[in-house]
Each structure stands twice: as structure tokens, then as C-alpha cells.
KOLSE-574977 format. One record per residue: residue number from 1; residue in three letters; x, y, z of N, C-alpha, C in turn. Coordinates in nm, 3 decimals, padded with zeros to 5 digits, always signed. Each point is the difference from the previous one (the first is absolute). Example, Ala and Ser with C-alpha at 12.3 -4.5 7.8 and 13.67 -1.06 7.14 Angstrom:
BEGIN
+------+------+---------+---------+---------+---------+---------+---------+---------+---------+---------+
: resi : resn :     nc1 :     nc2 :     nc3 :    cac1 :    cac2 :    cac3 :     cc1 :     cc2 :     cc3 :
+------+------+---------+---------+---------+---------+---------+---------+---------+---------+---------+
:    1 :  ala : +01.319 : -00.569 : +00.780 : -00.089 : +00.119 : +00.000 : +00.090 : +00.120 : +00.000 :
:    2 :  ser : -00.035 : +00.105 : -00.072 : +00.082 : +00.119 : +00.006 : -00.077 : +00.109 : +00.073 :
+------+------+---------+---------+---------+---------+---------+---------+---------+---------+---------+
***
This chain:
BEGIN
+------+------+---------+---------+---------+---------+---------+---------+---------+---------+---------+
: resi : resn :     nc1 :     nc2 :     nc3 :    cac1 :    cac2 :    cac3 :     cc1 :     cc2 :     cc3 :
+------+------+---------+---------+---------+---------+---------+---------+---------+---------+---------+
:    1 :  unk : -00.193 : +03.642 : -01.323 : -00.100 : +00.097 : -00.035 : +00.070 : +00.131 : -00.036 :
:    2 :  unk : -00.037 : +00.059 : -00.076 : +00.087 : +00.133 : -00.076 : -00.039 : +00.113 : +00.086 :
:    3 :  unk : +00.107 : +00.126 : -00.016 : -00.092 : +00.120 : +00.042 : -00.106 : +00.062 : +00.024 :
:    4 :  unk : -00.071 : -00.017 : -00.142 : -00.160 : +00.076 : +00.017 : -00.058 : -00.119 : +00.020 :
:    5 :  unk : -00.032 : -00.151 : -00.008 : -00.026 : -00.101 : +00.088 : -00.035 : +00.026 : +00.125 :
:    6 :  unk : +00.089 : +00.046 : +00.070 : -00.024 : +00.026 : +00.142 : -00.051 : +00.100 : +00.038 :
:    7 :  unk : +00.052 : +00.105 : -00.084 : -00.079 : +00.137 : +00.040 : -00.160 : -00.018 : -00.034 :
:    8 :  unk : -00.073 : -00.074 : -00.098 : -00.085 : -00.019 : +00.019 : -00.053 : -00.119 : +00.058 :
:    9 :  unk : +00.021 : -00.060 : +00.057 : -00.021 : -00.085 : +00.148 : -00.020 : +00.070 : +00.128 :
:   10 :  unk : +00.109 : +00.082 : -00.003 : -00.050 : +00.097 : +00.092 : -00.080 : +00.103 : -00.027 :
:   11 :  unk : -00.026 : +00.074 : -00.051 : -00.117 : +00.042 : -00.058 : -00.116 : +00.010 : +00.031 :
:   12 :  unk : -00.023 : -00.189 : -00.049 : -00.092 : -00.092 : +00.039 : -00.116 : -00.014 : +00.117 :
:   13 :  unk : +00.184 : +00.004 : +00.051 : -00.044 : -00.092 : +00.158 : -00.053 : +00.176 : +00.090 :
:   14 :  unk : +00.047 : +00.099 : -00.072 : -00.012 : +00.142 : +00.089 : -00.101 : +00.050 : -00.078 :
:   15 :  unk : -00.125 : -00.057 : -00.144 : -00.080 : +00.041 : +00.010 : -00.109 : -00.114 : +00.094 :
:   16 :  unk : +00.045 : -00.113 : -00.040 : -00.110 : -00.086 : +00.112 : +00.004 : +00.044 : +00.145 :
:   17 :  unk : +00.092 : +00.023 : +00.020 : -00.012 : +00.069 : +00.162 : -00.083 : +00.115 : +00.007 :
:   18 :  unk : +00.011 : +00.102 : -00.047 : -00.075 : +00.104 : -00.059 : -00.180 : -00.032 : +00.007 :
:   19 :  unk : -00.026 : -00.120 : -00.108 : -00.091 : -00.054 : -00.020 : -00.046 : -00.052 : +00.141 :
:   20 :  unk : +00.057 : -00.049 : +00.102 : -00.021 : -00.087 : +00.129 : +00.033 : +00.091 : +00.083 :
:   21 :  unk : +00.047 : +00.082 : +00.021 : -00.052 : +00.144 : +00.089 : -00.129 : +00.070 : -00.061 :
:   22 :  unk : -00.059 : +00.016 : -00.068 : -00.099 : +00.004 : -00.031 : -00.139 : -00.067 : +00.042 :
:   23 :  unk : -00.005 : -00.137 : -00.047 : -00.037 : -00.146 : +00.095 : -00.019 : +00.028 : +00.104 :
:   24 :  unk : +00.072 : +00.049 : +00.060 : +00.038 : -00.020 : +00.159 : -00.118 : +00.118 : +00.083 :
:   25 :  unk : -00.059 : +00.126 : -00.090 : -00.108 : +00.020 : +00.053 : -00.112 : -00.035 : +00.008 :
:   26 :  unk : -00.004 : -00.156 : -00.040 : -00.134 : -00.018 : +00.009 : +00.012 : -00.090 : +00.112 :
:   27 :  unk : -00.138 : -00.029 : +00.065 : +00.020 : -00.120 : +00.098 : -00.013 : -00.135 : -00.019 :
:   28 :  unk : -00.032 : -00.021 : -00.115 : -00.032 : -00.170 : -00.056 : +00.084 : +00.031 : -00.160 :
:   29 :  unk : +00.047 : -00.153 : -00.005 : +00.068 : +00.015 : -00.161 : -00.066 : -00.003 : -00.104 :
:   30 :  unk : +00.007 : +00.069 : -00.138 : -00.095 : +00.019 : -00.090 : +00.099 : -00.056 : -00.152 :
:   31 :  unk : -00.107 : -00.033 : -00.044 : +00.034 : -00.073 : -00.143 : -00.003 : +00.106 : -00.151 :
:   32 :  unk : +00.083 : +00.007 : -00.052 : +00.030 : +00.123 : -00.149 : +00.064 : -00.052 : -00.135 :
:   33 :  unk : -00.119 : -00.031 : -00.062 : +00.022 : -00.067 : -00.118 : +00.064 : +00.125 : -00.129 :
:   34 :  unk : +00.127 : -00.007 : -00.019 : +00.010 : +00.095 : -00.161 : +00.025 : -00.044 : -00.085 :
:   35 :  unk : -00.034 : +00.076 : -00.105 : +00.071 : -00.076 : -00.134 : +00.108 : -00.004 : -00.027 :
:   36 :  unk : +00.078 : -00.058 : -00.088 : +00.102 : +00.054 : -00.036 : +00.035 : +00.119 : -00.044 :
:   37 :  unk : -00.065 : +00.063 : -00.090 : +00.018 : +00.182 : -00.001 : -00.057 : +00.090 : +00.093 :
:   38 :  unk : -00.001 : -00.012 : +00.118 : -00.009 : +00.046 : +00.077 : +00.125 : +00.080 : +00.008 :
:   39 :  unk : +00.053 : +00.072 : +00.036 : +00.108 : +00.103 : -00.006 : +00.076 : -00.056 : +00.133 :
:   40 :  unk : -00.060 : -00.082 : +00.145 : +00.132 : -00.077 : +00.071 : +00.008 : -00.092 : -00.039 :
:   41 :  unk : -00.075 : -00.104 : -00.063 : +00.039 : -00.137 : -00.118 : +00.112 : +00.041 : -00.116 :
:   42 :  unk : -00.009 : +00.112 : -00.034 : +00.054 : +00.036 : -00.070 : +00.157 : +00.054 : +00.004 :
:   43 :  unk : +00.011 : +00.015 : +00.086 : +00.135 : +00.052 : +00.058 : +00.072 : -00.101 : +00.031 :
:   44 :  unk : -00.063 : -00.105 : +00.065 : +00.039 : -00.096 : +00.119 : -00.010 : -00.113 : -00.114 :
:   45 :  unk : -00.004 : -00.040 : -00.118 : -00.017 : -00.127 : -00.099 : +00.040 : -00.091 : +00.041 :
:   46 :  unk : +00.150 : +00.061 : -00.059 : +00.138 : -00.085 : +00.018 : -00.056 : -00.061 : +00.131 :
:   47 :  unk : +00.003 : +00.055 : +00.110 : -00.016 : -00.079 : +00.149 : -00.105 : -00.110 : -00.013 :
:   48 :  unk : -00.100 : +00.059 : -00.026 : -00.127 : -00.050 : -00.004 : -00.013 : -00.172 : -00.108 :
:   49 :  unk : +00.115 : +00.045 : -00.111 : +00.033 : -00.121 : -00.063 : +00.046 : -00.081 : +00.026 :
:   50 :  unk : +00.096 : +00.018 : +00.131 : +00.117 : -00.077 : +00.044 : -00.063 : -00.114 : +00.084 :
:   51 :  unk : -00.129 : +00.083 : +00.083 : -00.052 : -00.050 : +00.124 : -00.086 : -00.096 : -00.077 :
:   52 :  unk : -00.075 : +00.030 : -00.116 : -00.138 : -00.040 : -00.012 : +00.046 : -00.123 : -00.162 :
:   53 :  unk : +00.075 : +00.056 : -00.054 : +00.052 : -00.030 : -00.134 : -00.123 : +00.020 : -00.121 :
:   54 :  unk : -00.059 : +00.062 : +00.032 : -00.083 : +00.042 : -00.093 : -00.001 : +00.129 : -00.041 :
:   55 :  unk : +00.031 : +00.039 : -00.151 : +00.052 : +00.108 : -00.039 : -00.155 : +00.018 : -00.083 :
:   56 :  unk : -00.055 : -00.111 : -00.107 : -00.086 : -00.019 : -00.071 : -00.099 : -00.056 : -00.013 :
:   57 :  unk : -00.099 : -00.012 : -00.084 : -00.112 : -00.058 : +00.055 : -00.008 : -00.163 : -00.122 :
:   58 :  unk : -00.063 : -00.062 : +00.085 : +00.002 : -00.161 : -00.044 : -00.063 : -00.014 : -00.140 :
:   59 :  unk : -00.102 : +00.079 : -00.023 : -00.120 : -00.006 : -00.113 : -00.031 : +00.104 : -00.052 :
:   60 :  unk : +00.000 : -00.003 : -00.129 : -00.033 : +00.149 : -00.105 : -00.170 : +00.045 : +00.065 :
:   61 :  unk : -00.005 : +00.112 : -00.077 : -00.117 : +00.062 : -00.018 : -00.067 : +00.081 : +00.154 :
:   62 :  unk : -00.101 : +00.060 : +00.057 : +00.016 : +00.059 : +00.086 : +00.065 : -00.044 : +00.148 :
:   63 :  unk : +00.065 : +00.017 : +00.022 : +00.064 : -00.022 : +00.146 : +00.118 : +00.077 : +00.061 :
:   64 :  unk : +00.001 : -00.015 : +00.105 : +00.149 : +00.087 : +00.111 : +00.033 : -00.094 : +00.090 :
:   65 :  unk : +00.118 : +00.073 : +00.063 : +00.058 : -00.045 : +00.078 : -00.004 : +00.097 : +00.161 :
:   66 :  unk : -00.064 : -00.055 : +00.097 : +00.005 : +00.072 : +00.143 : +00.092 : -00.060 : +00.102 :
:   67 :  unk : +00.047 : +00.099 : +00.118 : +00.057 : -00.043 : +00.075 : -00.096 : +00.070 : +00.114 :
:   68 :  unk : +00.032 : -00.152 : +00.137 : -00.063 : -00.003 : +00.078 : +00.075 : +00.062 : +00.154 :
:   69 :  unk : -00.021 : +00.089 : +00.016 : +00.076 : +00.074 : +00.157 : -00.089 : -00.043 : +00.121 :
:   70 :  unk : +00.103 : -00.037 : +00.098 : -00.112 : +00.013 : +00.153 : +00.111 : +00.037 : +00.060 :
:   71 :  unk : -00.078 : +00.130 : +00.064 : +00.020 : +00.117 : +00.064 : +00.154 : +00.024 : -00.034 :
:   72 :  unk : -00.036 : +00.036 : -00.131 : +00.144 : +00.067 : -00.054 : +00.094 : -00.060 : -00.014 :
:   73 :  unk : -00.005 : -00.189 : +00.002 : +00.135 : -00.048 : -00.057 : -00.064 : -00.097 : -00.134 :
:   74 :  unk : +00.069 : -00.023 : -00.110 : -00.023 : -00.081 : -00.075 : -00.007 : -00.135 : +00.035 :
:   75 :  unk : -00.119 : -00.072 : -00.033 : -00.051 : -00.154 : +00.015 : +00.007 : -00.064 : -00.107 :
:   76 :  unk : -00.049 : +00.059 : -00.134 : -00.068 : -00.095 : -00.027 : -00.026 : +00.102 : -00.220 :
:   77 :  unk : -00.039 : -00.121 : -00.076 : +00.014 : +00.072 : -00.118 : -00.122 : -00.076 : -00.061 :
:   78 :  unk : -00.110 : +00.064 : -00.101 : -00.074 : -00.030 : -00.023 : -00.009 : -00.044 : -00.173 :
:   79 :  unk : -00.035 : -00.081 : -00.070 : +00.005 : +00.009 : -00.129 : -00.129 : +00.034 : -00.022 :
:   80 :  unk : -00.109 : +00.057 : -00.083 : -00.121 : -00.002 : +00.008 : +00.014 : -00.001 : -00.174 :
:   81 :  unk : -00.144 : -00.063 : -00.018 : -00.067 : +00.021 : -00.146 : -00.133 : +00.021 : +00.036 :
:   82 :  unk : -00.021 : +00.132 : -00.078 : -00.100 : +00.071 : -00.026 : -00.096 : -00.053 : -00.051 :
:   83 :  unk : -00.141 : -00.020 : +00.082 : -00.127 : -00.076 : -00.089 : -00.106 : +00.075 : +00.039 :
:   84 :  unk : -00.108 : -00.008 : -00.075 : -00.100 : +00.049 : +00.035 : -00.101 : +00.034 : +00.115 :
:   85 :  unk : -00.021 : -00.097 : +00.114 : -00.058 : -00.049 : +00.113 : +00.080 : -00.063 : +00.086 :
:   86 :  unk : +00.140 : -00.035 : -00.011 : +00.063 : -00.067 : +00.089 : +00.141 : +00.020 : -00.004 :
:   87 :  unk : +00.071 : +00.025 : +00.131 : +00.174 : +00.042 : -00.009 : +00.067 : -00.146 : -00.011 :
:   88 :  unk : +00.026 : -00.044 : -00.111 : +00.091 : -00.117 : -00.038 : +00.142 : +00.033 : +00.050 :
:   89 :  unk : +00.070 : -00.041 : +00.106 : +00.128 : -00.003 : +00.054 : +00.045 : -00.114 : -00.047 :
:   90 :  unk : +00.097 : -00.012 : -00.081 : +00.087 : -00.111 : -00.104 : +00.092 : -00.015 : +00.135 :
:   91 :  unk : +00.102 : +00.067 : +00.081 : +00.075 : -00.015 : +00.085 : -00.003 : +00.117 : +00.129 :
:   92 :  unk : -00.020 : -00.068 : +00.107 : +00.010 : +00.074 : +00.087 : +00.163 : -00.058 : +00.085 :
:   93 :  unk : +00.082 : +00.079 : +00.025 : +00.152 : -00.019 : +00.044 : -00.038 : +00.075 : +00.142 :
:   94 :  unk : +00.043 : -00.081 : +00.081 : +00.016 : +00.071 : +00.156 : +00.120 : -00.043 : +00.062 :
:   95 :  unk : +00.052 : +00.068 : +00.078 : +00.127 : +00.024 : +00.104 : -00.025 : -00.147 : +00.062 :
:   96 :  unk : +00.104 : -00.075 : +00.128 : -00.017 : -00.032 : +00.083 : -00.035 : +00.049 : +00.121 :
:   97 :  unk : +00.013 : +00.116 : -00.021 : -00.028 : +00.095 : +00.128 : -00.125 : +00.040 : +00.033 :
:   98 :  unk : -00.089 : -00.031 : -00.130 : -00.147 : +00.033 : +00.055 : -00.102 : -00.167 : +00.004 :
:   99 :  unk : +00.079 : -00.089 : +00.052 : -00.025 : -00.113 : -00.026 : -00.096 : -00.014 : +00.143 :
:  100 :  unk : -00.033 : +00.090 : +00.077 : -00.085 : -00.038 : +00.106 : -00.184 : +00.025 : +00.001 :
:  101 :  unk : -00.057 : -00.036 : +00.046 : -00.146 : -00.020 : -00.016 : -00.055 : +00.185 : -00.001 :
:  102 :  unk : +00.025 : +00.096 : +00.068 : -00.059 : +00.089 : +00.027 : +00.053 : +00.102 : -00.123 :
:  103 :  unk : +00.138 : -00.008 : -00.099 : +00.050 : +00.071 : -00.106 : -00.055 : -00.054 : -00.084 :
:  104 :  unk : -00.006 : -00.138 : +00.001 : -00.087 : -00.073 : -00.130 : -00.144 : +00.087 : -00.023 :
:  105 :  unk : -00.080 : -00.017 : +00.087 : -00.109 : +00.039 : +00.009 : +00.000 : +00.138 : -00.053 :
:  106 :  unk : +00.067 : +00.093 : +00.060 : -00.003 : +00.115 : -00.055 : +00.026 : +00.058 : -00.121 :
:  107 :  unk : +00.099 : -00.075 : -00.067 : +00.057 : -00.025 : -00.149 : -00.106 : -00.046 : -00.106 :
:  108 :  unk : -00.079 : -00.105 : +00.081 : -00.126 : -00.027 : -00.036 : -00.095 : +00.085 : -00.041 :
:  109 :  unk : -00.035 : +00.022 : +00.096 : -00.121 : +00.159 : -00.005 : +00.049 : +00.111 : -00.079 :
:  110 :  unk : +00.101 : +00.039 : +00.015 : +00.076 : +00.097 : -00.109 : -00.050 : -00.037 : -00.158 :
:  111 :  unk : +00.043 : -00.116 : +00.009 : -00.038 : -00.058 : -00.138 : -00.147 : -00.017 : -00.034 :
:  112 :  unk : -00.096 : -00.044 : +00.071 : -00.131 : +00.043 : -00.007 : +00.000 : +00.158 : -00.029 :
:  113 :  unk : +00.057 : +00.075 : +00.093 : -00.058 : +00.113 : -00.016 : +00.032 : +00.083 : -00.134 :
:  114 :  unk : +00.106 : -00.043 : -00.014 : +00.048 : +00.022 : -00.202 : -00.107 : -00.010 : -00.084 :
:  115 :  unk : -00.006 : -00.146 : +00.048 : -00.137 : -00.061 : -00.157 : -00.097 : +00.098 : +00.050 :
:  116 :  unk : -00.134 : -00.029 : +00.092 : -00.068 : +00.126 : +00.031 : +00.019 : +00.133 : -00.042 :
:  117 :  unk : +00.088 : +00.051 : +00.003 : +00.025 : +00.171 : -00.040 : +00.006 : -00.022 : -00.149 :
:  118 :  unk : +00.011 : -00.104 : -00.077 : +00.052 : -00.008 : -00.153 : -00.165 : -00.070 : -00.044 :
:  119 :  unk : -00.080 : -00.014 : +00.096 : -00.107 : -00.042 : -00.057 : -00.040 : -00.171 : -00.014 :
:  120 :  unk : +00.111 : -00.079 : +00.052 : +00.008 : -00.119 : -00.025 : -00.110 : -00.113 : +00.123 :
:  121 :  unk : -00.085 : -00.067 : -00.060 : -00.033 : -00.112 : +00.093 : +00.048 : -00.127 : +00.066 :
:  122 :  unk : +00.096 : -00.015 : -00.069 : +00.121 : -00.132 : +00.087 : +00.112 : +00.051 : -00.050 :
:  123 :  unk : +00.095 : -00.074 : +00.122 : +00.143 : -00.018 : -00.013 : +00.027 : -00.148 : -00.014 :
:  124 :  unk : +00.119 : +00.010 : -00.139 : +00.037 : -00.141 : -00.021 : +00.101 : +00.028 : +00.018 :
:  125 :  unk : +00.092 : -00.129 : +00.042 : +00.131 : -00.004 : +00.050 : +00.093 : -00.150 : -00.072 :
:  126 :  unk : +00.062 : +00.020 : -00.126 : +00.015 : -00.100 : -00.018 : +00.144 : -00.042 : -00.027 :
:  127 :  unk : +00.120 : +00.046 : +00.063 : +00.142 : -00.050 : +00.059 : +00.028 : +00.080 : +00.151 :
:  128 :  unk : +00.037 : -00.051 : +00.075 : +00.115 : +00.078 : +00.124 : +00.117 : -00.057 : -00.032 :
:  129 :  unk : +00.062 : +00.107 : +00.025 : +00.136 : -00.028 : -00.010 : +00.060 : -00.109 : -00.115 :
:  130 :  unk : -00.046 : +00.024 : -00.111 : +00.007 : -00.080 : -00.120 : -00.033 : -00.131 : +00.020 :
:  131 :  unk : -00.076 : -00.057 : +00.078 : -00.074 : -00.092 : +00.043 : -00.125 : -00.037 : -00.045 :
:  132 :  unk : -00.080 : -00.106 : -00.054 : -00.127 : +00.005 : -00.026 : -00.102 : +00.023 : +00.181 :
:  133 :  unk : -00.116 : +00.078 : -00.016 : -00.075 : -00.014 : +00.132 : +00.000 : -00.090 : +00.049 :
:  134 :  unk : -00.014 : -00.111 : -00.037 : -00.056 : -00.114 : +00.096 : +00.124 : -00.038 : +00.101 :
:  135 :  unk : +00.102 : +00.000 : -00.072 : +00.120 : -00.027 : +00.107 : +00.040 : +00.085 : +00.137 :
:  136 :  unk : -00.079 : +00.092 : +00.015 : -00.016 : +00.046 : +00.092 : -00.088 : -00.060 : +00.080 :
:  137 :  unk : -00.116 : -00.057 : +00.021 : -00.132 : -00.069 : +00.107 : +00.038 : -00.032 : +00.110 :
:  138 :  unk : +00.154 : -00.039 : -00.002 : +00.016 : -00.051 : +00.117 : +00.114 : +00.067 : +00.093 :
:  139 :  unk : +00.021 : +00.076 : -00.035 : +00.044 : +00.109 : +00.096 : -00.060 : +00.143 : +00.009 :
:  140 :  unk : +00.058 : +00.094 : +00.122 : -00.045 : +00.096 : +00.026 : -00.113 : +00.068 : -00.109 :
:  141 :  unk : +00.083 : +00.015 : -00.094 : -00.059 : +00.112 : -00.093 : -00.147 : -00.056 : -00.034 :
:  142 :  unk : -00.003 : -00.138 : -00.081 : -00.109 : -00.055 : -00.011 : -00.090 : +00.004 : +00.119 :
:  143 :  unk : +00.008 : -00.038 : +00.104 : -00.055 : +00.025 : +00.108 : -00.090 : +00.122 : -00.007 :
:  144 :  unk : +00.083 : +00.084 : +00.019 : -00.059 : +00.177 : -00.006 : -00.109 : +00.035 : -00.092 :
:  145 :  unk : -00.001 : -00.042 : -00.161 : -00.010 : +00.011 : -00.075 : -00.151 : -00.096 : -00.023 :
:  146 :  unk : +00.034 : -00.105 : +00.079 : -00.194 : -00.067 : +00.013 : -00.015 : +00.078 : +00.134 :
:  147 :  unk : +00.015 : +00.017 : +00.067 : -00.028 : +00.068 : +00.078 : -00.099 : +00.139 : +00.032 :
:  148 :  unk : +00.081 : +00.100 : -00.142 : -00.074 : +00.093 : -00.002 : -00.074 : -00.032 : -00.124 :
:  149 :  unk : -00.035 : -00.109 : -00.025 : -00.111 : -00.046 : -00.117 : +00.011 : +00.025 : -00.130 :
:  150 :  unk : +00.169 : -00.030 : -00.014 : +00.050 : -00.035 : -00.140 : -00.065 : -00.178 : -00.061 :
:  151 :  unk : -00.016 : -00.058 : -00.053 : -00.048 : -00.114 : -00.043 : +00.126 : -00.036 : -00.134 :
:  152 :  unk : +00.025 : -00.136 : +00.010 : +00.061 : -00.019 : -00.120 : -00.045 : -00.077 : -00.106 :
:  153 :  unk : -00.037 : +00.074 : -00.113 : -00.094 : -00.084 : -00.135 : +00.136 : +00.039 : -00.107 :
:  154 :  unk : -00.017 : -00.143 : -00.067 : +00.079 : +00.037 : -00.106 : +00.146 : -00.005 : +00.022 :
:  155 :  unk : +00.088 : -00.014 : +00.105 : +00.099 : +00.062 : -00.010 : +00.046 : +00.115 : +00.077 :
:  156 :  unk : -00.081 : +00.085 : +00.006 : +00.028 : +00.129 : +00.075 : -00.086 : +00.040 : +00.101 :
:  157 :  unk : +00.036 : +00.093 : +00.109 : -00.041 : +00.063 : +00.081 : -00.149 : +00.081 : -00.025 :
:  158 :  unk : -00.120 : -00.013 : +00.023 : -00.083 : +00.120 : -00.044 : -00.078 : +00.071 : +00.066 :
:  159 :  unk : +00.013 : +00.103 : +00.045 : -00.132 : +00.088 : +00.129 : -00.080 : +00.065 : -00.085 :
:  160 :  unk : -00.091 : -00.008 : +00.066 : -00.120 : +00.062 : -00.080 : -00.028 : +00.096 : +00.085 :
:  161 :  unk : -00.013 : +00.143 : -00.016 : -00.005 : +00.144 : +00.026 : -00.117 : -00.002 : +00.043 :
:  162 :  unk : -00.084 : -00.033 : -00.070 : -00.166 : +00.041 : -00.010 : -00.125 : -00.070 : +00.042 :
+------+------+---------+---------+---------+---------+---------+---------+---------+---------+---------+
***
């Protein structure tokens, strides 16, 4: 790894700390979806690319790219395409580290709470981790995911908001 390599690794790792002293005043962990131009997405790319490998987005025409924080560390990277009534997630990428039932959930709701604020009546979900949905059903995530009354039609994940 080269000079400024590391210096921004460290960086990194001393603004996420930053970010997680922060965190740390609250008493329960909270979920923070940004975009990529967000101005700490923005700083932090390179990192953010390394972790997530998503620099760009899968499909022309309206869409972004979000990253998913709980309580101030990076999880998780969102692909979204922009539709009228519904947040189409082409890929959702998550850590191993938030692979447990109570981060899922919250990552979850985050993501509800996106579509909601943008006006949207369902969330579709249709890769994890460059995976088609369905290959998930039988572990954790799937679990979670009927759980909090995702249904799978079609292929993909879908909650209905409303």
C-alpha cells in the first residue's frame, strides 16, 4: 500500500471513530442512509469503494447510489433506481458484520423510512449481495425479511408501505 494509501486509511478509520463517538451518545443504535454526494460519502469514496465495490450505478436514467451506517460504522451500500411509487433497489451489499437479526431489522426500517420520506409505497429489493432475492429464504436475512412482511413475487423482495 503506498503513502497516501495509508494516510488515507487512516484518515478513514479516525473519521469513523469520530463518526462512532458520536453514536455513542445515543442509547440505542440508529440507522443513516447517504448518498453518495453527501460531503462524508464523498470524502471517504475511495474507502467506501473498497468496502462496498460500488463506485456506480447498475442502470441509466434516474438513480443513486446510498450508503448504509449503523451507529456510525459502514454496513452496507445501496443501488437504487428511481421510480415513481416505489424504491426499486437493483442491489443491496451488506457487511458480514451486520449479519444478525436486530441490525438487519434496523437496516430494514431505515430503508422503509427512505422510500416514505421520498414518497414511495413499496420497497423492492431485487439482488443482495449480487445475489438474486430468492437465494436468500433460507437463511437469516430471508428470515427477517418475511418476517417483517417482505413477500417474494416475481423474484424480488417487496413491502408494501401503505
Amino acid at each position: 500500500m503506498g503513502k497516501a494509501r495509508q494516510v488515507m486509511s487512516i484518515k478513514l478509520l479516525d473519521g469513523l471513530a469520530s463518526l462512532s463517538s458520536e453514536a455513542g451518545e445515543f442509547t440505542e443504535g440508529f440507522v443513516s442512509i447517504l448518498s453518495q454526494g453527501d460531503p462524508f460519502c464523498r470524502i471517504w469514496s475511495d474507502e467506501l469503494f473498497a468496502l462496498f465495490g460500488l463506485r456506480g450505478l447498475s442502470v441509466r436514467g434516474p438513480a443513486w447510489l446510498s450508503y448504509i451506517f449503523l451507529s456510525g460504522t459502514p454496513v452496507g451500500a445501496v443501488d437504487y433506481k428511481g421510480r415513481v411509487e416505489w424504491s426499486q433497489i437493483n442491489d443491496l451489499r451488506l457487511l458480514p458484520d451486520c449479519w444478525d437479526e436486530g441490525s438487519l431489522v434496523m437496516i430494514l426500517e431505515g430503508l422503509e423510512r427512505e422510500a416514505g420520506f421520498m414518497g414511495h409505497k413499496y420497497v423492492e429489493i431485487h439482488d443482495i449481495n449480487d445475489f438474486p432475492a430468492q437465494f436468500h429464504l433460507e437463511i437469516l436475512l430471508g428470515e427477517v425479511l418475511l418476517g417483517k412482511g417482505y413477500s417474494l413475487e416475481d423474484g424480488k423482495f417487496i413491502q408494501h408501505l401503505i
